[in-house]
C-alpha positions as CSV (number, residue, x, y, z in Angstrom):
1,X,-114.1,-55.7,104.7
2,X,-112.0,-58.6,104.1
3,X,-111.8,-61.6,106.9
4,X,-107.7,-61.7,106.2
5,X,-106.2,-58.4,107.6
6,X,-103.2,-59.3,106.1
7,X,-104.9,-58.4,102.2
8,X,-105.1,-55.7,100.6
9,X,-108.5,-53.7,100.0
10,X,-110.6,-54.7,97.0
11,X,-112.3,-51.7,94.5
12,X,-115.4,-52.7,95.8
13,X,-114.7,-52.5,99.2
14,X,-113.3,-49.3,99.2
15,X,-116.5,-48.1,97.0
16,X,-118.6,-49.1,100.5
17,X,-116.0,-47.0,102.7
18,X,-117.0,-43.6,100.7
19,X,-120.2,-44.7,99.6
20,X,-121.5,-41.7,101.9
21,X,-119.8,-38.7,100.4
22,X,-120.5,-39.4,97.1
23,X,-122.8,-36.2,96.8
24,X,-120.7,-34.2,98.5
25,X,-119.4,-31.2,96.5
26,X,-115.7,-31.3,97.8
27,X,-113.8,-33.3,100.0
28,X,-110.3,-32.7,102.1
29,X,-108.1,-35.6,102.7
30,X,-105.6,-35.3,105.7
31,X,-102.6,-37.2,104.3
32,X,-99.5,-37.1,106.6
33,X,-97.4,-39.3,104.5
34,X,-97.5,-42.2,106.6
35,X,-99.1,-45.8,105.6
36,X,-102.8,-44.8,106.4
37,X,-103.1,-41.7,105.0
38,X,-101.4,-42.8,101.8
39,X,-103.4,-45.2,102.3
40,X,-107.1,-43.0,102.2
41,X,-105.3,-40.7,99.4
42,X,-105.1,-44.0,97.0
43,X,-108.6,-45.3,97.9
44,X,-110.0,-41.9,97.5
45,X,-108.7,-41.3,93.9
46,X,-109.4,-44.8,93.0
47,X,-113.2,-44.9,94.0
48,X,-113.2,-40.6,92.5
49,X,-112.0,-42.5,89.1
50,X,-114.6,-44.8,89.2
51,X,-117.4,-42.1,89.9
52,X,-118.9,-40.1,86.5
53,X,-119.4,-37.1,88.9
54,X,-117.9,-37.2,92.4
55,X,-116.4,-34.8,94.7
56,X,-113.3,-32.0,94.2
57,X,-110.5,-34.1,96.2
58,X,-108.0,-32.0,97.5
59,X,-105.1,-33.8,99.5
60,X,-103.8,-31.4,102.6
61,X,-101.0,-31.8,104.4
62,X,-100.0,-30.3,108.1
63,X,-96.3,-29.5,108.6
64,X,-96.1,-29.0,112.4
65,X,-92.5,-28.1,112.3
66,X,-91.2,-30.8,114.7
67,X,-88.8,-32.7,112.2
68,X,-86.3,-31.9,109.7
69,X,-87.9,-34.9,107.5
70,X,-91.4,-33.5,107.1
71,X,-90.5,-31.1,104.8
72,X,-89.4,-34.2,102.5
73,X,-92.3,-36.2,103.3
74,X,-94.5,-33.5,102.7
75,X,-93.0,-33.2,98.9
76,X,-93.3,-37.0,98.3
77,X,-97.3,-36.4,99.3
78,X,-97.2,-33.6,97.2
79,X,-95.5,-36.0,94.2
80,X,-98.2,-38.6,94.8
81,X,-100.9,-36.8,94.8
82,X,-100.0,-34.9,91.4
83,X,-99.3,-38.6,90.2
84,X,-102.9,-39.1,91.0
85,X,-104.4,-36.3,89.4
86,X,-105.2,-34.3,93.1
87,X,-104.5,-31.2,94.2
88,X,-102.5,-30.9,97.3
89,X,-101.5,-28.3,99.7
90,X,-99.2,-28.4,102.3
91,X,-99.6,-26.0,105.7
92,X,-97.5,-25.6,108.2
93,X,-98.2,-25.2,112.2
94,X,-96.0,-21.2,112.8
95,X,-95.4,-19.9,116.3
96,X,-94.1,-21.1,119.4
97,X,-94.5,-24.7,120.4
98,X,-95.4,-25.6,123.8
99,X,-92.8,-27.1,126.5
100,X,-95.4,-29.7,128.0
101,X,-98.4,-31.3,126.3
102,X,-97.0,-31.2,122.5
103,X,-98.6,-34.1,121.2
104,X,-102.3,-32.7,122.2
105,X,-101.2,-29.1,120.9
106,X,-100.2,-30.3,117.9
107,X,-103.6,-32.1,117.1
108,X,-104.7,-29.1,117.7
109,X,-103.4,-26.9,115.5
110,X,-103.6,-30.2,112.5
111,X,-107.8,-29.8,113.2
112,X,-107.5,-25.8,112.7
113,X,-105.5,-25.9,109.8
114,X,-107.5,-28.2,107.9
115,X,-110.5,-26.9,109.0
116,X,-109.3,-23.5,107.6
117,X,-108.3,-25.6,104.3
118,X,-111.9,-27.4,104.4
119,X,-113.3,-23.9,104.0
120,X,-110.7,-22.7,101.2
121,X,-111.5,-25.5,99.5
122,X,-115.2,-25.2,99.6
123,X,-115.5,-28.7,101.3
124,X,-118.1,-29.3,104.0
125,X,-115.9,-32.9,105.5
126,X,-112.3,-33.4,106.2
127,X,-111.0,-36.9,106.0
128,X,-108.3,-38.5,108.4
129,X,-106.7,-42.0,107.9
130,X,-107.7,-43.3,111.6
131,X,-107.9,-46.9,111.5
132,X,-109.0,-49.9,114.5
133,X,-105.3,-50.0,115.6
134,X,-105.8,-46.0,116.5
135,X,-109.4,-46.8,118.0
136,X,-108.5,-49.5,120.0
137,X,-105.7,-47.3,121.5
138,X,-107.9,-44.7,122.2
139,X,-110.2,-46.7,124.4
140,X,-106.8,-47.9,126.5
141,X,-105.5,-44.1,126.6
142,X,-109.3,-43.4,128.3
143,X,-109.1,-46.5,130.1
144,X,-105.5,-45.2,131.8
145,X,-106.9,-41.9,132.5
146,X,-109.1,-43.9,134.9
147,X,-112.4,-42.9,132.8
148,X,-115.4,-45.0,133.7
149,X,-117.6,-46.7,131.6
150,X,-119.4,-43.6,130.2
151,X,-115.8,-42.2,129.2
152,X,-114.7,-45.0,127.7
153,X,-116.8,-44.3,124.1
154,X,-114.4,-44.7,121.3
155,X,-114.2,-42.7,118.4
156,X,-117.1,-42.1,116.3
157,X,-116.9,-42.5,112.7
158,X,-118.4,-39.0,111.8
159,X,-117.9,-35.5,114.3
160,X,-118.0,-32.1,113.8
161,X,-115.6,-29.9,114.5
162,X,-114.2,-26.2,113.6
163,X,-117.4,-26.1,111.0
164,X,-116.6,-29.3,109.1
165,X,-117.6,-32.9,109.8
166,X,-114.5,-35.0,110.4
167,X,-114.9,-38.4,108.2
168,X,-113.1,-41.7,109.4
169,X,-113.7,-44.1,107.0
170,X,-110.9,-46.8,107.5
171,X,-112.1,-47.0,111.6
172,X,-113.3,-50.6,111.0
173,X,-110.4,-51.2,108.7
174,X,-106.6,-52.9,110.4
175,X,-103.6,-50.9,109.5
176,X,-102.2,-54.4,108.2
177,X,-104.6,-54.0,105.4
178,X,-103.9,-50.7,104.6
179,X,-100.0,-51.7,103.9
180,X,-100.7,-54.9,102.0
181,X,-102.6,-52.8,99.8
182,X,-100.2,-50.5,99.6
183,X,-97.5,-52.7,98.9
184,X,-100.0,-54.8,96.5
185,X,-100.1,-50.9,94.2
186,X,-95.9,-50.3,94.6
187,X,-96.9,-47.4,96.7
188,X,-94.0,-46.5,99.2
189,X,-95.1,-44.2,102.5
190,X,-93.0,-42.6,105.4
191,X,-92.3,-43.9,109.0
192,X,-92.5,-40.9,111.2
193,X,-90.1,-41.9,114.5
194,X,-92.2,-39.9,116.8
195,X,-95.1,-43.1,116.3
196,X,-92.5,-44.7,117.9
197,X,-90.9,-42.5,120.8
198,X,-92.4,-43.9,124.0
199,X,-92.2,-40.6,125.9
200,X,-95.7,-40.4,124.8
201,X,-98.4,-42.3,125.8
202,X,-100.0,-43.6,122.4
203,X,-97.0,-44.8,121.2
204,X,-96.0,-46.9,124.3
205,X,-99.4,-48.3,124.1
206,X,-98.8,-49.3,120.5
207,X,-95.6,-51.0,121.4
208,X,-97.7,-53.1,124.1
């Protein structure tokens, strides 16, 4: 990657954070509608254009039902993704929701779901827009939980789960980069408030 986490991500480069799953027969791409995952959707059908035989891209996203707004948001993926040539399908998270521990339920029932639309779609990895802003975070959520050393591994760039492997290719990547090269395309994204409500722990960490 580039030294300036302020520019956006070169062909090449992305080439190098795929260059993995090019044999793989299908591939799902967890796109919320926020910077990084619209983000991982562009980079995805830029280095599939580029390919002479490359995977079935399909673009999913998870309504969990917690705000009016992701309807909307989930059409604009939708909209994109057509724009790029993808298929996209959005799911949505039914049933009750839980009083206490929403966040963690919530990730939940996003791995199920596209774990379930991983098998629809005949794809053996699901990829998620987790970048070294989320990672870093992670280590200070296990750090706060009083984990030792041992519990303080971050997250890995491949894991299975539900069946499928779980793909993070922009983990090395700053989510600086990902919006300059965003803006650098004209490509506009969504600002989910909930990133920002600091009754959860994550996002008070991001604001320190």
């Amino acid at each position: 990657m580039s030294d300036d986490d302020n520019s956006p991500i070169s062909a090449r480069a992305a080439k190098q954070l795929f260059a993995e799953l090019r044999g793989a027969p299908a591939l799902v791409l967890a796109v919320s509608g926020g910077p990084d995952s619209v983000a991982l959707m562009w980079l995805a059908a830029r280095w599939k254009r580029g390919l002479a035989r490359g995977p079935q891209l399909t673009v999913v996203t998870v309504d969990h039902g917690l705000r009016p707004e992701a309807a909307r948001e989930a059409r604009e993926v939708k909209r994109l993704a057509a724009e790029l040539g993808l298929v996209h399908r959005t799911l949505r998270w039914r049933g009750a929701k839980p009083d206490t521990g929403l966040p963690a339920a919530a990730r939940e029932a996003r791995y199920r779901l596209l774990a379930q639309a991983a098998r629809s779609a005949g794809a053996s990895h699901v990829l998620t827009a987790h970048t070294r802003d989320d990672q870093a975070e992670t280590v200070l959520m296990r750090l706060l939980r009083g984990s030792g050393l041992a519990g303080l591994s971050a997250m890995a760039r491949l894991t299975e789960r539900d069946g499928v492997v779980l793909v993070r290719p922009l983990l090395d990547v700053p989510k600086s980069q990902l919006i300059a090269t965003l803006r650098r395309a004209k490509i506009g994204f969504a600002d989910d408030p909930t990133n920002r409500d600091t009754a959860f722990t994550r996002p008070r960490l991001r604001a320190l």
